[in-house]
C-alpha positions as a printed Julia matrix, in Angstrom:
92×3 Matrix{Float64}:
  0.0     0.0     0.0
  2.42    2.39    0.87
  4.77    2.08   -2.43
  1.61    2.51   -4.26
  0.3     5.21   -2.47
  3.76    6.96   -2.22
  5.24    6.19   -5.72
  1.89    5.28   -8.01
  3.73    5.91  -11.78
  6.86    3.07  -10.26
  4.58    1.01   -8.98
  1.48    0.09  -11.09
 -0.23   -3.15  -10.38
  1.87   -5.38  -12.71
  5.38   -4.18  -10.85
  4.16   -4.87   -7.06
  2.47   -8.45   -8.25
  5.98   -9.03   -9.87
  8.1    -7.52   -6.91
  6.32   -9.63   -4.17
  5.44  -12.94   -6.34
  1.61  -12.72   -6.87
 -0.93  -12.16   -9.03
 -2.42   -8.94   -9.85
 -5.74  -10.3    -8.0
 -3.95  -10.61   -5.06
 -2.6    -6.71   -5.4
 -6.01   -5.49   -5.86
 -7.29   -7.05   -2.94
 -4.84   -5.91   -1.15
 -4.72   -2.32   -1.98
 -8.71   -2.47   -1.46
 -8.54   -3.79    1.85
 -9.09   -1.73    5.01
 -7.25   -3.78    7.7
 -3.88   -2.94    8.87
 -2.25   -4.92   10.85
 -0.57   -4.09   14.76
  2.5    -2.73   15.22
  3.35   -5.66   16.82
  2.67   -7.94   13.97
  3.51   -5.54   11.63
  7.18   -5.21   12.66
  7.34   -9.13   12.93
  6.24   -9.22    9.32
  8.99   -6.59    8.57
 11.74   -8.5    10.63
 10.61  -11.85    8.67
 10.87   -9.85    5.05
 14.48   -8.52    5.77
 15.88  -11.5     7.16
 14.43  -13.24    3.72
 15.5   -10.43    1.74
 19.39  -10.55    3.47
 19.68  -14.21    2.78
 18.24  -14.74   -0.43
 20.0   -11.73   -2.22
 23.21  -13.43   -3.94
 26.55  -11.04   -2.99
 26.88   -7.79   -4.5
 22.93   -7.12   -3.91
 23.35   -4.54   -1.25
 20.63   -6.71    0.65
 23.12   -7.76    3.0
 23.08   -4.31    4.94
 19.64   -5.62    6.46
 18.14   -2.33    4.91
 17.25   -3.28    1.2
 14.36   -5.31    0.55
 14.42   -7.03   -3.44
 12.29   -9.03   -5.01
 13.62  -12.04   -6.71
 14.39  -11.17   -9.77
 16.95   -8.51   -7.72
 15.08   -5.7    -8.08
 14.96   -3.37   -5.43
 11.25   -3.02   -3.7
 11.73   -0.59   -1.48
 15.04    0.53    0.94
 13.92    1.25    4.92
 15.08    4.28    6.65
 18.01    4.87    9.19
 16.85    2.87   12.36
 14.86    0.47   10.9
 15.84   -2.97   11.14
 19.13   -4.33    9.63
 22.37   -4.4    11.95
 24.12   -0.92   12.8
 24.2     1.14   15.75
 20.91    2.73   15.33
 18.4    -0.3    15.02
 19.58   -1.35   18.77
């Protein structure tokens, strides 16, 4: 939702079902729905997708840093901001 909402012309429906491995159906849903989920499971679902993203990324990916997440065709989805998640002095 946010990629869309943020960055509409990058991300049309074809990119984000690409980027995260589904169907356009699924997108639409998606962006449709109303529920959001708690922080709580929210940052669990964020923790899960960069420890994915860091050990699926082959070397060279820049996914390693813990901030990148990439879809599997390498592209980059979206990049988090200082102090969210990865290693580094600021996500203690």
């Amino acid at each position: 939702r946010f990629l869309r909402q943020e960055l509409p012309e990058e991300w049309p429906l074809e990119r984000l079902a690409q980027g995260f491995g589904v169907s356009t159906d699924v997108v639409r849903r998606v962006l449709r729905s109303r529920g959001c989920p708690s922080p709580r499971r929210r940052l669990r679902q964020d923790q899960r997708a960069l420890s994915a993203a860091a050990t699926a990324a082959p070397p060279g990916w820049g996914a390693g840093d813990g901030r990148e997440v990439r879809a599997p065709d390498g592209t980059l989805l979206y990049r988090l901001p200082r102090g969210w998640g990865g290693p580094g002095p600021s996500a203690q």
